[in-house]
Backbone atoms as SQL, in Angstrom:
CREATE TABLE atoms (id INTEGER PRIMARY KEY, chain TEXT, resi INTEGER, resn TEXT, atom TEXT, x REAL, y REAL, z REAL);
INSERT INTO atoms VALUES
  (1, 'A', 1, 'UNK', 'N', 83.573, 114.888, 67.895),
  (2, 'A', 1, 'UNK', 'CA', 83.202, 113.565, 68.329),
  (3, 'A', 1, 'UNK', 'C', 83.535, 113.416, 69.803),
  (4, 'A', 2, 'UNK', 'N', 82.603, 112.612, 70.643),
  (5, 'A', 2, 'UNK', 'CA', 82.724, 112.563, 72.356),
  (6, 'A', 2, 'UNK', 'C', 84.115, 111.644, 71.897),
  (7, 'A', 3, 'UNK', 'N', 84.492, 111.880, 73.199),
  (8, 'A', 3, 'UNK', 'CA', 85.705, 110.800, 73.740),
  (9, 'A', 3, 'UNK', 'C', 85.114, 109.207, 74.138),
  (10, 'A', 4, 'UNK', 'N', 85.409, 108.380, 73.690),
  (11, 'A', 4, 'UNK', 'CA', 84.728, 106.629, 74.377),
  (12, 'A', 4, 'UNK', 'C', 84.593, 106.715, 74.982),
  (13, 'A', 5, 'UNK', 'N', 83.904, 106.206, 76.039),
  (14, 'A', 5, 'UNK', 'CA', 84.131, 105.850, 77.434),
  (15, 'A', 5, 'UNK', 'C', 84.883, 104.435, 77.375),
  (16, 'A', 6, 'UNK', 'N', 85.562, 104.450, 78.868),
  (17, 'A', 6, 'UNK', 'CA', 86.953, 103.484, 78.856),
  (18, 'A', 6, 'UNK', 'C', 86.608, 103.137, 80.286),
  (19, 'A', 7, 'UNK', 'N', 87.152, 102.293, 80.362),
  (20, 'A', 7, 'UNK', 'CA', 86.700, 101.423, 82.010),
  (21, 'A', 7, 'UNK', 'C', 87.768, 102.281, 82.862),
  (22, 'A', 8, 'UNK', 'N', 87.765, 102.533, 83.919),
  (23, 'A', 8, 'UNK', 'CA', 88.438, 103.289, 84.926),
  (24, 'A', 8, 'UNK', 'C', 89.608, 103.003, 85.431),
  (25, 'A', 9, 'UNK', 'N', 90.006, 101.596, 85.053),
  (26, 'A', 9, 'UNK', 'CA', 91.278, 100.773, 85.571),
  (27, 'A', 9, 'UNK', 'C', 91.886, 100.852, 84.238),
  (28, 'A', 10, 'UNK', 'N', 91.542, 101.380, 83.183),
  (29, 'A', 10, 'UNK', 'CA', 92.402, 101.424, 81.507),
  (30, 'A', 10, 'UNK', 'C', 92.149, 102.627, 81.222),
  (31, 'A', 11, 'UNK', 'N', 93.008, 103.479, 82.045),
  (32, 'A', 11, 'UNK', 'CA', 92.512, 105.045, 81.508),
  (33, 'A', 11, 'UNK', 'C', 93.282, 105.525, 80.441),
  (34, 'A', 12, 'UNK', 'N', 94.605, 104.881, 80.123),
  (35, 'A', 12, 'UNK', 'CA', 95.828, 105.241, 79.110),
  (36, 'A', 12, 'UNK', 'C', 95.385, 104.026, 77.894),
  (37, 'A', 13, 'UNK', 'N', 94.704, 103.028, 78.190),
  (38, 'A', 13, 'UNK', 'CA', 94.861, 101.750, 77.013),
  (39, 'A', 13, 'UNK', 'C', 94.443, 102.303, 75.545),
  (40, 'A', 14, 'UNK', 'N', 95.033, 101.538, 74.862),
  (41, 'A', 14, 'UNK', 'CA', 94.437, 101.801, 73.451),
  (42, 'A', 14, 'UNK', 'C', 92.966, 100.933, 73.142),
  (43, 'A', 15, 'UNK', 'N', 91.717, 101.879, 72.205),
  (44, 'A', 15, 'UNK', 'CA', 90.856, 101.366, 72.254),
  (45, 'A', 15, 'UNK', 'C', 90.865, 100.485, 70.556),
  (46, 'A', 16, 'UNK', 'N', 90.477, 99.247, 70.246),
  (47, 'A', 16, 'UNK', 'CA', 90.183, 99.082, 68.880),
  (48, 'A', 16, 'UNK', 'C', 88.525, 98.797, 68.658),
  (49, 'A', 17, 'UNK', 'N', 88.059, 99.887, 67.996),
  (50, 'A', 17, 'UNK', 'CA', 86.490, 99.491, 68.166),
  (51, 'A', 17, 'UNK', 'C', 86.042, 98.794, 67.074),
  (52, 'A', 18, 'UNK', 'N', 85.976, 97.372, 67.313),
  (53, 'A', 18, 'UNK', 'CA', 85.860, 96.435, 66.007),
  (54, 'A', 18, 'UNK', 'C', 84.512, 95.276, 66.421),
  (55, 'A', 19, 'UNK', 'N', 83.038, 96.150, 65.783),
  (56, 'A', 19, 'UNK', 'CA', 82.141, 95.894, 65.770),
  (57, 'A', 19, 'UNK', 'C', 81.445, 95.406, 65.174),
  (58, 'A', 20, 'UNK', 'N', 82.055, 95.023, 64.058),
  (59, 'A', 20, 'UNK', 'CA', 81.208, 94.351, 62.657),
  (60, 'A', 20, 'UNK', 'C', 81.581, 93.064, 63.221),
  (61, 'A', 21, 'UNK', 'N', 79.931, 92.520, 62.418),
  (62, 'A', 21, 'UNK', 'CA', 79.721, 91.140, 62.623),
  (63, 'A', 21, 'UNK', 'C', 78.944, 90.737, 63.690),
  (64, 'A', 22, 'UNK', 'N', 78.254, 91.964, 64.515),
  (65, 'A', 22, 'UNK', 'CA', 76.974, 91.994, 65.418),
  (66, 'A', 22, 'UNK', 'C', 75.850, 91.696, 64.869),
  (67, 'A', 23, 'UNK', 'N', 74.996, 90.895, 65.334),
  (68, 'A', 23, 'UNK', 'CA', 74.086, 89.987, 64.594),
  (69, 'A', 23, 'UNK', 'C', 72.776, 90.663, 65.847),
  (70, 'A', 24, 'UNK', 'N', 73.386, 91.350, 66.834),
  (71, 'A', 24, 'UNK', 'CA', 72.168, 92.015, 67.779),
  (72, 'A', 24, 'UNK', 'C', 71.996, 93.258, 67.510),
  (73, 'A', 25, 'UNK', 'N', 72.605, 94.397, 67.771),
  (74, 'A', 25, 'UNK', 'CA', 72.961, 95.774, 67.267),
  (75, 'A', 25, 'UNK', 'C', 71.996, 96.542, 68.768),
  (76, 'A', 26, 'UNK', 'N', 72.149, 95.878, 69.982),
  (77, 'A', 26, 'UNK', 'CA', 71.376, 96.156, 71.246),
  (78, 'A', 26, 'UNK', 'C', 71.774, 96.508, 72.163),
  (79, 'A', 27, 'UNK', 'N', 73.288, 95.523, 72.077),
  (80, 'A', 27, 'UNK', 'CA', 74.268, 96.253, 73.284),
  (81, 'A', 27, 'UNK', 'C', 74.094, 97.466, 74.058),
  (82, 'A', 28, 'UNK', 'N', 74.352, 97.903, 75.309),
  (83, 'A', 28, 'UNK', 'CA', 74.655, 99.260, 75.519),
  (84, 'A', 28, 'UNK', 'C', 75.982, 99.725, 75.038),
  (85, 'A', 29, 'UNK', 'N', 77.059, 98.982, 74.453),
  (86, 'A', 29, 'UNK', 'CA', 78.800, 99.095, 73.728),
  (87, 'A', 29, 'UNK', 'C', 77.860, 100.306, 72.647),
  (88, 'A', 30, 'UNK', 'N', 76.940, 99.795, 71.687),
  (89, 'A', 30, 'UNK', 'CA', 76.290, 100.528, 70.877),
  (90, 'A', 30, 'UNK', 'C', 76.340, 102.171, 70.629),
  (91, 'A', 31, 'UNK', 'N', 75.383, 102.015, 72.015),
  (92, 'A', 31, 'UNK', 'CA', 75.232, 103.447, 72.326),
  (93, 'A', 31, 'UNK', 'C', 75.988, 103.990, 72.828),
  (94, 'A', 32, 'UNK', 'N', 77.463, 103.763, 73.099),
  (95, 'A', 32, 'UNK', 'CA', 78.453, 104.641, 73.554),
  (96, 'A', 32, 'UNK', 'C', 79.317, 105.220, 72.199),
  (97, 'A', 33, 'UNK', 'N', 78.672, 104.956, 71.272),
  (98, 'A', 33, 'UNK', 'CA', 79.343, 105.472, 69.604),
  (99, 'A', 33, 'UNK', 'C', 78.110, 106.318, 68.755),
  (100, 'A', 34, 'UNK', 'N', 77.284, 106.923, 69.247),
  (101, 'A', 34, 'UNK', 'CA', 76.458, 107.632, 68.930),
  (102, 'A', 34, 'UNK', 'C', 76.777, 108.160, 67.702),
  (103, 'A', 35, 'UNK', 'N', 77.809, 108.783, 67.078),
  (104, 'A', 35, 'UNK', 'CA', 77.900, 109.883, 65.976),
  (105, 'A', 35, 'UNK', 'C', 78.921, 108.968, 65.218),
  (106, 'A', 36, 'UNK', 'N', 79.084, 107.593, 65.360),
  (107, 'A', 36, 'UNK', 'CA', 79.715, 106.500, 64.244),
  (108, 'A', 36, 'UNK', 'C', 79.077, 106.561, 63.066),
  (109, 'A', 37, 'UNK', 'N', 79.480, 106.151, 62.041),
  (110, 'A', 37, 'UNK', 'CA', 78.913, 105.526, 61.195),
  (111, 'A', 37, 'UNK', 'C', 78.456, 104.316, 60.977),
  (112, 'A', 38, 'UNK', 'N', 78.729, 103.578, 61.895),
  (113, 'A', 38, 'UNK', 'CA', 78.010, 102.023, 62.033),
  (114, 'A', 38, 'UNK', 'C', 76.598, 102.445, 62.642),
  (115, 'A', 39, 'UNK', 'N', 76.751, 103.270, 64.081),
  (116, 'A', 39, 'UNK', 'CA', 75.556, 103.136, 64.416),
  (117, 'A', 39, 'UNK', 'C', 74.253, 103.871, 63.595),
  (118, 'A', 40, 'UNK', 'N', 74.689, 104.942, 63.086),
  (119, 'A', 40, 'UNK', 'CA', 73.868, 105.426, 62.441),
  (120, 'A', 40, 'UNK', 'C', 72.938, 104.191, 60.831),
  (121, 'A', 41, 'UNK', 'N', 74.201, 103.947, 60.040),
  (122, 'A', 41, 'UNK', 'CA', 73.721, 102.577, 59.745),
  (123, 'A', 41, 'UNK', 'C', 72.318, 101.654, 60.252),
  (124, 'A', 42, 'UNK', 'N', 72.970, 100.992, 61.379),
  (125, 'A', 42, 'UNK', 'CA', 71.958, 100.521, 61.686),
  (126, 'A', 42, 'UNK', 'C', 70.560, 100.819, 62.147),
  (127, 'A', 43, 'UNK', 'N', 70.340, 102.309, 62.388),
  (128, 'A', 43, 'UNK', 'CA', 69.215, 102.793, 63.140),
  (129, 'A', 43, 'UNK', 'C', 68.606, 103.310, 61.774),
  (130, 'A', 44, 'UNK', 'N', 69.640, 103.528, 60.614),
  (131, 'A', 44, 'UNK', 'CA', 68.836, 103.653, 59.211),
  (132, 'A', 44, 'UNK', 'C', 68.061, 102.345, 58.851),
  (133, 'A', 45, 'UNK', 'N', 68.608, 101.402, 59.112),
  (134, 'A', 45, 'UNK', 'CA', 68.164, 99.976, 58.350),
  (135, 'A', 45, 'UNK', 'C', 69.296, 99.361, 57.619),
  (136, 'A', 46, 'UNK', 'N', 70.562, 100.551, 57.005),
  (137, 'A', 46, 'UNK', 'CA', 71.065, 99.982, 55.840),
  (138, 'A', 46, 'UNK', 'C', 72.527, 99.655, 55.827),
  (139, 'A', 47, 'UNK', 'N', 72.459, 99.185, 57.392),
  (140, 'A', 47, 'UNK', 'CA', 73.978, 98.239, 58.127),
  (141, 'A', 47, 'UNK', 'C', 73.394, 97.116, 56.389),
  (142, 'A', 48, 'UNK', 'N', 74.147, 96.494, 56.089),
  (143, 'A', 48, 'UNK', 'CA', 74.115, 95.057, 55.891),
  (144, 'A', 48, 'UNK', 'C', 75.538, 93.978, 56.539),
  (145, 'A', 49, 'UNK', 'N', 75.525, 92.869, 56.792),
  (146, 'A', 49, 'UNK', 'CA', 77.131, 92.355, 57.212),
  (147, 'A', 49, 'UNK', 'C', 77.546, 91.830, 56.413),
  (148, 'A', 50, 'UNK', 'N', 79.150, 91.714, 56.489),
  (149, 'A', 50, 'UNK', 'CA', 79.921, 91.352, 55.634),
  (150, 'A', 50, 'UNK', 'C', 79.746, 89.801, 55.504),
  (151, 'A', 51, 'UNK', 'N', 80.542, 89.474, 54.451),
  (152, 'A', 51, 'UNK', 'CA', 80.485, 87.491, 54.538),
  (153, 'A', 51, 'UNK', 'C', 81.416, 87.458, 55.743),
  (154, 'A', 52, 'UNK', 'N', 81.053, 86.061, 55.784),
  (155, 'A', 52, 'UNK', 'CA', 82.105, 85.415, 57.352),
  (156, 'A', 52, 'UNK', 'C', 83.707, 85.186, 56.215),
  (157, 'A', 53, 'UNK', 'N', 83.917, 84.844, 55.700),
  (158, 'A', 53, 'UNK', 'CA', 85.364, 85.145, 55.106),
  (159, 'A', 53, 'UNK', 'C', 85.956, 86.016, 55.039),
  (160, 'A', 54, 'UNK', 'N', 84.810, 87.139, 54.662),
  (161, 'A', 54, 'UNK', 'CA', 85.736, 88.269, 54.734),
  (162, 'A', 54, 'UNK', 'C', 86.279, 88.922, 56.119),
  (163, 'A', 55, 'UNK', 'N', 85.103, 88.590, 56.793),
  (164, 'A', 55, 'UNK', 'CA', 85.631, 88.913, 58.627),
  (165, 'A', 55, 'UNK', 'C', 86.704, 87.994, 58.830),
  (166, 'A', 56, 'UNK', 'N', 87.518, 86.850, 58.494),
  (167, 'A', 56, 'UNK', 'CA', 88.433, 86.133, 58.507),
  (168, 'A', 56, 'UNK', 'C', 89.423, 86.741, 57.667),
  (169, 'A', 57, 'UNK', 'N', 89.234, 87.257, 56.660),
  (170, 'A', 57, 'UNK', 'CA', 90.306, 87.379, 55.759),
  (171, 'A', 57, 'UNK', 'C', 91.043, 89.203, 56.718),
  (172, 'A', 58, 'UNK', 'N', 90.029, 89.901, 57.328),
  (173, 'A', 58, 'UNK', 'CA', 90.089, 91.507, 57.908),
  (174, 'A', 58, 'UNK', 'C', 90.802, 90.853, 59.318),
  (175, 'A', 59, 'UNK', 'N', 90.511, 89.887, 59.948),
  (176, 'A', 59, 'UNK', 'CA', 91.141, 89.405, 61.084),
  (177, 'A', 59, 'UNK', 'C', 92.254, 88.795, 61.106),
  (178, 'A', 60, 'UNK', 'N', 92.426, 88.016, 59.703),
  (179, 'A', 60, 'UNK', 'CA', 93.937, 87.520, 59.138),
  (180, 'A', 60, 'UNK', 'C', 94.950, 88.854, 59.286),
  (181, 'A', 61, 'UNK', 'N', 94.469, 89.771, 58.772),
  (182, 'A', 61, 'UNK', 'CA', 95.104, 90.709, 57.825),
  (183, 'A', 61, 'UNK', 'C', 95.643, 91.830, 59.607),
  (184, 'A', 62, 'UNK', 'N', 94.592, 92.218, 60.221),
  (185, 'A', 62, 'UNK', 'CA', 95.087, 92.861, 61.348),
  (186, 'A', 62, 'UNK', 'C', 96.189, 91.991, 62.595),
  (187, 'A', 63, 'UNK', 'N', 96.227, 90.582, 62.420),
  (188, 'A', 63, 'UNK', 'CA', 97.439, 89.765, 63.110),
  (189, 'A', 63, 'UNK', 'C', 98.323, 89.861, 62.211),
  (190, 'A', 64, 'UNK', 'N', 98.285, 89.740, 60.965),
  (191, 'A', 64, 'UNK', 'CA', 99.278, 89.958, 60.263),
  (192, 'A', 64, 'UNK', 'C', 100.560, 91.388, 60.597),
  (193, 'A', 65, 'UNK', 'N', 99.548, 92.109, 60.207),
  (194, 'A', 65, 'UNK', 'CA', 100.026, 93.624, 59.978),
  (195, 'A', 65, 'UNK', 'C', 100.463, 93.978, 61.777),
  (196, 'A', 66, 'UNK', 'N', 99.999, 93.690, 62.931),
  (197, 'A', 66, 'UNK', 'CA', 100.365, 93.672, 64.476),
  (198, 'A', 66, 'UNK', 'C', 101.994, 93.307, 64.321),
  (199, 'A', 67, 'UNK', 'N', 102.834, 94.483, 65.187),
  (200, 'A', 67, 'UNK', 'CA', 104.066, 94.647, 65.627),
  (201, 'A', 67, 'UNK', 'C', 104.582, 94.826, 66.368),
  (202, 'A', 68, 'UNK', 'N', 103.660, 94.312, 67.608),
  (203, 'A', 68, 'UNK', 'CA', 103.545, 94.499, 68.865),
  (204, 'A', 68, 'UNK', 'C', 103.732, 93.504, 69.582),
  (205, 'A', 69, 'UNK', 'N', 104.037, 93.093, 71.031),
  (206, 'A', 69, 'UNK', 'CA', 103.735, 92.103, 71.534),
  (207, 'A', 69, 'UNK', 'C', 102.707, 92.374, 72.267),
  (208, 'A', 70, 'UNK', 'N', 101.975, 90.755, 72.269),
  (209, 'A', 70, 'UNK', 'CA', 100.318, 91.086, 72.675),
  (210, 'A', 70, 'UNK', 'C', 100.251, 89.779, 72.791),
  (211, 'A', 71, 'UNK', 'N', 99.389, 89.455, 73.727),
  (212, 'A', 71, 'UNK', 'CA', 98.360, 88.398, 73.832),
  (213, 'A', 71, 'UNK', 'C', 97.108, 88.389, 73.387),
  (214, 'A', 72, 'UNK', 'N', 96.523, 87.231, 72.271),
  (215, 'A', 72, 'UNK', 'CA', 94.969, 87.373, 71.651),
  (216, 'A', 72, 'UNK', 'C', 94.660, 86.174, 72.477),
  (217, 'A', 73, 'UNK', 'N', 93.255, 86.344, 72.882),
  (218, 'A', 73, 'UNK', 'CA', 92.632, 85.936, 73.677),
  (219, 'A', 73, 'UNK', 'C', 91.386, 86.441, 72.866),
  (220, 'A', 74, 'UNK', 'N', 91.465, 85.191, 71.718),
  (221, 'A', 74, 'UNK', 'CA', 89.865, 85.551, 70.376),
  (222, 'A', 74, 'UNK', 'C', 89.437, 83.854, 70.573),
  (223, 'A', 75, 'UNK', 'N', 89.238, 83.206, 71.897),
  (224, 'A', 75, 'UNK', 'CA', 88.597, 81.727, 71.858),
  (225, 'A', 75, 'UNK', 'C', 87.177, 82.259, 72.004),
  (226, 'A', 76, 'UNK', 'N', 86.239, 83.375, 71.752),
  (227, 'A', 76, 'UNK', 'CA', 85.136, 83.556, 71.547),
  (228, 'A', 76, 'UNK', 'C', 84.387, 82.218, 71.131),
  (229, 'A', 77, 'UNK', 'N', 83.309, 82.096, 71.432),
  (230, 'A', 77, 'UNK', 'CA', 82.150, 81.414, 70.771),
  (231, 'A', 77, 'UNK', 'C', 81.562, 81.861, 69.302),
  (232, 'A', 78, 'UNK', 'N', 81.623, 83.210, 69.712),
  (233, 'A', 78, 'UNK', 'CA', 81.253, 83.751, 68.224),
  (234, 'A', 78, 'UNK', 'C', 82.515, 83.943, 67.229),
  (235, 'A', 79, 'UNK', 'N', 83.739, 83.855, 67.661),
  (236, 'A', 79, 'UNK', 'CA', 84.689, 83.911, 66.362),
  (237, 'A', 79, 'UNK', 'C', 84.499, 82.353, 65.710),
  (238, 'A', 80, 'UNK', 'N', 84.495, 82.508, 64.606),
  (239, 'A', 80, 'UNK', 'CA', 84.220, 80.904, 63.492),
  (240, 'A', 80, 'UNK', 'C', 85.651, 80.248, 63.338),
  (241, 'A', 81, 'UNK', 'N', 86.698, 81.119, 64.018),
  (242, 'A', 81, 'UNK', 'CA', 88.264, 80.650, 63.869),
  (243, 'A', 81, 'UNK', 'C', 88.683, 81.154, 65.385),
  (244, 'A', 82, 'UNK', 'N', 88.464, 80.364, 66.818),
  (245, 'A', 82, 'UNK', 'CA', 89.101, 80.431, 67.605),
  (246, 'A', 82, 'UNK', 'C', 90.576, 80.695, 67.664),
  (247, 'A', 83, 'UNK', 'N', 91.065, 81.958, 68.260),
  (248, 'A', 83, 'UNK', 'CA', 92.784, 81.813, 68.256),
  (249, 'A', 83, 'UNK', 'C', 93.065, 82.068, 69.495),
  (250, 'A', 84, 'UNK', 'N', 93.850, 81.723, 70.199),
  (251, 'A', 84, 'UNK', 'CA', 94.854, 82.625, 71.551),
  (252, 'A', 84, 'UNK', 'C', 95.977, 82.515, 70.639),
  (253, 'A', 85, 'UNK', 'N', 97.088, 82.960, 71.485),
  (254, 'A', 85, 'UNK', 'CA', 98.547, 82.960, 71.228),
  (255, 'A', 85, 'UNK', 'C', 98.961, 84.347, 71.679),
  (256, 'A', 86, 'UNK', 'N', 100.241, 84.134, 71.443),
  (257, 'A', 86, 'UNK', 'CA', 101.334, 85.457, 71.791),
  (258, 'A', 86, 'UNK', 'C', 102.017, 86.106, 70.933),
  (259, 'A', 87, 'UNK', 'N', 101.710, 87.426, 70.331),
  (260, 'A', 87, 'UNK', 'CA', 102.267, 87.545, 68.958),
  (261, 'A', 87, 'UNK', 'C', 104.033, 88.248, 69.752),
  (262, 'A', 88, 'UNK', 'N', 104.999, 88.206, 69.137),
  (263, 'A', 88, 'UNK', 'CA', 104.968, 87.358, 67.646),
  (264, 'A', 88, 'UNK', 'C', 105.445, 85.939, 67.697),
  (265, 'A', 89, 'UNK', 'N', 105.535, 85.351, 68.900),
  (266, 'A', 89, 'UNK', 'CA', 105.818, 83.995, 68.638),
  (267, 'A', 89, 'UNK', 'C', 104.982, 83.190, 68.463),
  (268, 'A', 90, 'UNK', 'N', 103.898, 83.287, 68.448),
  (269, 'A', 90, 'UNK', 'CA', 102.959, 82.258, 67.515),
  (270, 'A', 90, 'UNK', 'C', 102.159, 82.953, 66.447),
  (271, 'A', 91, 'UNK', 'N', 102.602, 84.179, 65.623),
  (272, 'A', 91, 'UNK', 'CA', 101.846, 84.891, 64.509),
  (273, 'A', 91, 'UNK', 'C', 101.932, 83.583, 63.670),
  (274, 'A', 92, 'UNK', 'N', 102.995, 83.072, 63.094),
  (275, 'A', 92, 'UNK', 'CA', 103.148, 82.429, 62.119),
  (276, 'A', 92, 'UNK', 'C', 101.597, 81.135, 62.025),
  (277, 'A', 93, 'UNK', 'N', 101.787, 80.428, 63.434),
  (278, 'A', 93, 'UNK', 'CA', 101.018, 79.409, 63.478),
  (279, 'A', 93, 'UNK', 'C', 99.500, 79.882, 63.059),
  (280, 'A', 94, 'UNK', 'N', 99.354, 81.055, 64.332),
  (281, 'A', 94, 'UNK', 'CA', 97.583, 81.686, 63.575),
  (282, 'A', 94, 'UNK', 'C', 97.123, 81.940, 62.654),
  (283, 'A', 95, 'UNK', 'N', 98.392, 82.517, 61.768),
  (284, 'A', 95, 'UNK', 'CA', 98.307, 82.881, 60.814),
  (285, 'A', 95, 'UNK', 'C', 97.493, 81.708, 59.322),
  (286, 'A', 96, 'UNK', 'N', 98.316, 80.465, 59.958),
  (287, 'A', 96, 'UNK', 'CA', 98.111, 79.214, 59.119),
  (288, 'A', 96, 'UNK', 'C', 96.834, 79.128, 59.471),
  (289, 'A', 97, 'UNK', 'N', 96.243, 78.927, 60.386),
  (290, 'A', 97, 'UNK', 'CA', 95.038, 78.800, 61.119),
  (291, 'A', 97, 'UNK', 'C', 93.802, 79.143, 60.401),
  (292, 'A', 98, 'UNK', 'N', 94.269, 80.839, 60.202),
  (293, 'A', 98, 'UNK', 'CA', 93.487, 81.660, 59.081),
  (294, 'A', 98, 'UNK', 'C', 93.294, 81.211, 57.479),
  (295, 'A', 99, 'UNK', 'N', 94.516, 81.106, 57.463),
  (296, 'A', 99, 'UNK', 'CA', 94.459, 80.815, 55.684),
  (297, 'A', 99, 'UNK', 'C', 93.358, 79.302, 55.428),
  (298, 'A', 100, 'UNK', 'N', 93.949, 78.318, 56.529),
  (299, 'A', 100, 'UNK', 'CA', 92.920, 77.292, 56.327),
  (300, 'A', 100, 'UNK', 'C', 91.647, 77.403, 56.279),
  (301, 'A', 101, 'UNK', 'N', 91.407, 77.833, 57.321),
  (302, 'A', 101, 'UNK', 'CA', 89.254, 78.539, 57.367),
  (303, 'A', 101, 'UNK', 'C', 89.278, 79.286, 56.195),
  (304, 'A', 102, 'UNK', 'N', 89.750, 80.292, 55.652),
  (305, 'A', 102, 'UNK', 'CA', 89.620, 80.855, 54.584),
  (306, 'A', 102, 'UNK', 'C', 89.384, 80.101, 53.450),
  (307, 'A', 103, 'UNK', 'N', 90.489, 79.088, 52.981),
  (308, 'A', 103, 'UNK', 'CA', 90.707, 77.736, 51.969),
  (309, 'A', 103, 'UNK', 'C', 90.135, 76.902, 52.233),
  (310, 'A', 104, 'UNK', 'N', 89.324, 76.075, 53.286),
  (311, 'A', 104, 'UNK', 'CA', 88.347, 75.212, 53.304),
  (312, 'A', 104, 'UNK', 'C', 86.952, 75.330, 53.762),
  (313, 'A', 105, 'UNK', 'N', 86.812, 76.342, 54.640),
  (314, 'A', 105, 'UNK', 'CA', 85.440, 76.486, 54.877),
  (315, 'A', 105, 'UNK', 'C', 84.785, 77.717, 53.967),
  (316, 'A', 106, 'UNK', 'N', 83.093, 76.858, 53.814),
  (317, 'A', 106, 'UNK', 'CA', 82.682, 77.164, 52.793),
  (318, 'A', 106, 'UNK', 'C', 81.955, 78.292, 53.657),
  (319, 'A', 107, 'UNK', 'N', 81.162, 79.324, 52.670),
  (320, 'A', 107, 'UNK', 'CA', 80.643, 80.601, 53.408),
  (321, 'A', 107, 'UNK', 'C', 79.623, 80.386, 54.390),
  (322, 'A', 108, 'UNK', 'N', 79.025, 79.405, 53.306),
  (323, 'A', 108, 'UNK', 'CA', 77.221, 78.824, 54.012),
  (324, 'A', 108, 'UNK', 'C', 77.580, 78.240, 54.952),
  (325, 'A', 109, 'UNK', 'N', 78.779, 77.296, 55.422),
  (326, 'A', 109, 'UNK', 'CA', 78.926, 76.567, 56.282),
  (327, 'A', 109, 'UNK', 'C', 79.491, 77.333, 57.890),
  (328, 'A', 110, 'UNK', 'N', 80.078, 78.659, 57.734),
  (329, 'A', 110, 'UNK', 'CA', 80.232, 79.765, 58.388),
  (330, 'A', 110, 'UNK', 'C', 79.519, 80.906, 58.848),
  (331, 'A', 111, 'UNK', 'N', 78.727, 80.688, 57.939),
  (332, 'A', 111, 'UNK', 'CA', 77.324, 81.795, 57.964),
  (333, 'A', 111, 'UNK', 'C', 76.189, 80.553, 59.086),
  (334, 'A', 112, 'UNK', 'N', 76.200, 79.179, 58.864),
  (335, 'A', 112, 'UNK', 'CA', 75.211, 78.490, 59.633),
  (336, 'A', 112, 'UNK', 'C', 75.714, 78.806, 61.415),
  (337, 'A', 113, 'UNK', 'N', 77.287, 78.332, 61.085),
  (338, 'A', 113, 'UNK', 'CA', 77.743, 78.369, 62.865),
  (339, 'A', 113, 'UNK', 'C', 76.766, 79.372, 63.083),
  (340, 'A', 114, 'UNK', 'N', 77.417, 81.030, 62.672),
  (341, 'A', 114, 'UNK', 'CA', 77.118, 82.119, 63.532),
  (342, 'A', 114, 'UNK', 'C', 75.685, 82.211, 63.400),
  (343, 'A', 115, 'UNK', 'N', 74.612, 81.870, 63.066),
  (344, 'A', 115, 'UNK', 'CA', 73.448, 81.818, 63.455),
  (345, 'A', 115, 'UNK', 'C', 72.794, 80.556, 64.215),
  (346, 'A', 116, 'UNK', 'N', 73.697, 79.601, 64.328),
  (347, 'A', 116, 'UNK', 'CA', 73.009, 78.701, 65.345),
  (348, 'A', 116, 'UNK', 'C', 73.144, 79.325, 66.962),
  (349, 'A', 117, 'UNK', 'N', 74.130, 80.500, 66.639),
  (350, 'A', 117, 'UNK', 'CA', 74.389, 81.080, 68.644),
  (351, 'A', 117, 'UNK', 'C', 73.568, 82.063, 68.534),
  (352, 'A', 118, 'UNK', 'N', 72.271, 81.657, 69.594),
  (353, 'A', 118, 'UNK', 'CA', 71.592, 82.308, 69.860),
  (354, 'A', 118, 'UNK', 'C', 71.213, 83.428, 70.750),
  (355, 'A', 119, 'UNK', 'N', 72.548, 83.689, 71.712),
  (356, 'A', 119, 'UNK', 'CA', 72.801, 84.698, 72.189),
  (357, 'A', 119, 'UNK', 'C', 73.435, 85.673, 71.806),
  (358, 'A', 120, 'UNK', 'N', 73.401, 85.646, 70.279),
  (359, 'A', 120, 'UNK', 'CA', 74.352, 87.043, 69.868),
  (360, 'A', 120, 'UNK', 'C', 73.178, 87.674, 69.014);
């Protein structure tokens, strides 16, 4: 497998390539994963995406499981659960954050956001 390509000012950084939940599949990010199994997927036809909960419940679960200190900087448009914070002193709070979208929002009502943005 090639090596990623990595921006020139992050030649040591760690990469997390967390691509599900692309609603374009056009990017040039795409084509720098040639011999993935996502991309191949999609150039088959037979990507399908996950529910939006479960991308909440996989995004719960990776702040959770983080033992690091880090800054998230996930106020995306396209995340359906905006977070910043500083782990670990605000894991706890995001964490709540998560469980709520999980426990009150309904799928259809998560599945509408991410298709009303029409730039993704």
């Amino acid at each position: 497998m090639k090596e990623p390509w990595r921006l020139p000012y992050l030649p040591g950084s760690q990469l997390l390539q967390i691509t599900s939940g692309c609603t374009w599949h056009k990017c040039k990010f795409c084509s720098l994963f040639p011999e993935s199994q996502l991309y191949q997927e999609v150039l088959d036809g037979t990507y399908t995406e996950e529910p939006e909960i479960e991308r909440l419940m996989e995004m719960r679960t990776l702040i959770d499981r983080l033992n690091i200190r880090v800054n998230l900087l996930g106020h995306h448009i396209s995340n359906t659960v905006p977070i910043t914070g500083a782990l670990p002193d605000d894991k706890a709070a995001i964490l709540r954050e998560f469980d709520k979208a999980i426990a009150e929002f309904p799928e259809e009502e998560l599945k509408s956001y991410r298709s009303r943005i029409w730039h993704l």
